[in-house]
C-alpha positions in Angstrom: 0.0 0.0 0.0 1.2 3.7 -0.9 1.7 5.6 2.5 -0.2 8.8 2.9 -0.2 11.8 5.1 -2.8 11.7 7.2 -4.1 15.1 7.3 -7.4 14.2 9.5 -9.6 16.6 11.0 -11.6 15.6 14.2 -14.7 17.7 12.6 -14.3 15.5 9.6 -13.7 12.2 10.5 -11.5 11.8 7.4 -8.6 13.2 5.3 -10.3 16.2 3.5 -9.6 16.8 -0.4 -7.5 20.1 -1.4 -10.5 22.4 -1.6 -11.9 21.4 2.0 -8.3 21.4 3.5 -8.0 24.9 4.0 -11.5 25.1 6.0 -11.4 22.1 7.7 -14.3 20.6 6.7 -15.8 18.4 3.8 -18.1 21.5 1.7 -19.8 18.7 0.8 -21.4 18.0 4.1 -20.0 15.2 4.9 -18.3 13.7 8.4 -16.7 10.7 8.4 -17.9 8.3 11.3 -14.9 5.7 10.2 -14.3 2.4 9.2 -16.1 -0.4 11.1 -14.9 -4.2 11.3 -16.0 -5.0 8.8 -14.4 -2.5 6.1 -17.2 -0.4 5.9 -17.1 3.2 6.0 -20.1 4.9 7.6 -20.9 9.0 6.8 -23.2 11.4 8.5 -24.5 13.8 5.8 -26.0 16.9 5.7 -27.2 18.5 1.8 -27.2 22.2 2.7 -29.3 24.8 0.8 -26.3 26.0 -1.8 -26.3 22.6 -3.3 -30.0 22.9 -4.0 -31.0 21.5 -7.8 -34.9 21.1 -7.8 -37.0 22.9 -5.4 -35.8 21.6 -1.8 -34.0 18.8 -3.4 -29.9 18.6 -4.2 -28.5 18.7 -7.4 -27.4 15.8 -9.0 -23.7 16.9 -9.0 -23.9 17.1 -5.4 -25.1 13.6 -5.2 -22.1 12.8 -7.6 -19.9 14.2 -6.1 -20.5 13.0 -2.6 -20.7 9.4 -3.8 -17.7 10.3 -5.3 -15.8 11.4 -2.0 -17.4 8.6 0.1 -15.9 6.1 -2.3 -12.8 7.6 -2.5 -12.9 7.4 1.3 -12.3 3.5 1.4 -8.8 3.5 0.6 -7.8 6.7 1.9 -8.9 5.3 5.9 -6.4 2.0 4.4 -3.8 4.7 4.2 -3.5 4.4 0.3 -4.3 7.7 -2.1 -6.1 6.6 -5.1 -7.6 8.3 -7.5 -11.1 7.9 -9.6 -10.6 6.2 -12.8 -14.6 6.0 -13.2 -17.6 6.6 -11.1 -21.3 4.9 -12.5 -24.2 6.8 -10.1 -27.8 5.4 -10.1 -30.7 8.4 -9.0 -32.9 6.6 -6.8 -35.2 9.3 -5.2 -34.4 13.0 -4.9 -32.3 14.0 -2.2 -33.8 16.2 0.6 -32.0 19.4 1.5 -31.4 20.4 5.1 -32.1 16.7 6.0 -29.8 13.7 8.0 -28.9 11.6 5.3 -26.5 8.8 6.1 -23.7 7.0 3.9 -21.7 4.0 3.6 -19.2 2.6 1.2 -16.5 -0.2 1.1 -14.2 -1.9 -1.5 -16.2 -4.6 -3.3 -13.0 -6.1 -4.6 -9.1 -4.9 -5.8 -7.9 -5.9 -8.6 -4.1 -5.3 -9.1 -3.7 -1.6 -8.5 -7.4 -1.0 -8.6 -10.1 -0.6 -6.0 -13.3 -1.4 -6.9 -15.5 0.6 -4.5 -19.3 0.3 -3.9 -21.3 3.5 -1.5 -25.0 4.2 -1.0 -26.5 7.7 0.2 -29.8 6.9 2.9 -32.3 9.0 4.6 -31.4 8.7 8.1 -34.9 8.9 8.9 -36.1 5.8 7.3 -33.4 4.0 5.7 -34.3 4.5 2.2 -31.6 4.5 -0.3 -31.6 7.4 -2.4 -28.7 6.9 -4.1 -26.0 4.2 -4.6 -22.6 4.5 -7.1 -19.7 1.9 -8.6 -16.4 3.0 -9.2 -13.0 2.1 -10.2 -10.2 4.1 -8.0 -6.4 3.5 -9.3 -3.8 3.4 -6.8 -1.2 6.3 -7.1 2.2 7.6 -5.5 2.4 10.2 -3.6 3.8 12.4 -5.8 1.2 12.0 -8.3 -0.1 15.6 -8.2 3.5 16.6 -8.3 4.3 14.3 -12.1 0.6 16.3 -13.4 1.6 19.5 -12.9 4.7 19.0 -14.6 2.9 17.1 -17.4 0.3 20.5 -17.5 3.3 23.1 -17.8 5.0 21.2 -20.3 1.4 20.1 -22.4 0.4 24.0 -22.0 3.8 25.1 -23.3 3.4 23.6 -26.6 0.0 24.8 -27.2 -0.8 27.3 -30.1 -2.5 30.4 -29.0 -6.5 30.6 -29.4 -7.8 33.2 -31.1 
């Protein structure tokens, strides 16, 4: 397994993502409760009002993306960074804003350097799923953010001006 840093806020539960780091908590709404025995990871969610799609429901990006972060979870709490090769997202039922919703995800299976992650978002209230996601996470090194930047400098140096 790749060692990580484990950059862990006690509000969070978890290791937050670049654009939460700074604040010190998921924007997404998320708080990690951990990993149980049993390799799943359980999430106490909360859709606030700027993620807001429908009227009083979230946008499906949000949804997305939280599945997204909840899978991505898995390995991070294994101490491995991985990132998302691809991410399938089923729309069960609209997804309340303001409400508890609760999560869970956990690695179905790895194979070689890829996790194969399964995650479900649930009304707290009654336990019905209202959202469920697949995905495919590759294992990376630590310096992986380090290797694309380079690639992006030398990709955007070569590129002819737009007019």
């Amino acid at each position: 397994m790749t060692d990580i840093s484990d950059i862990t806020p006690a509000s969070v539960g978890h290791r937050l993502c670049a654009a939460c780091l700074s604040k010190g908590a998921c924007k997404l709404g998320l708080k990690c409760r951990g990993l149980d025995a049993s390799g799943v990871v359980d999430f106490d969610i909360v859709c606030g009002p700027q993620f807001e799609g429908g009227r009083g429901v979230a946008h499906g990006g949000w949804t997305a993306a939280t599945l997204d972060e909840m899978l991505g979870t898995v390995a991070m709490l294994h101490k491995t960074l991985t990132v998302t090769k691809s991410l399938t997202v089923e729309f069960l039922k609209p997804v309340p804003i303001g409400q508890p919703l609760k999560g869970r995800s956990w690695n179905d299976h790895k194979q070689g350097h890829r996790w194969h992650n399964v995650g479900e978002i649930t009304l707290a209230a009654t336990d019905v799923v209202l959202g469920r996601a697949t995905g495919i996470f590759s294992q990376r090194n630590p310096d992986h953010f380090d290797r694309h930047q380079a690639w992006l400098k030398a990709e955007l140096a070569t590129a002819s001006p737009k007019s």
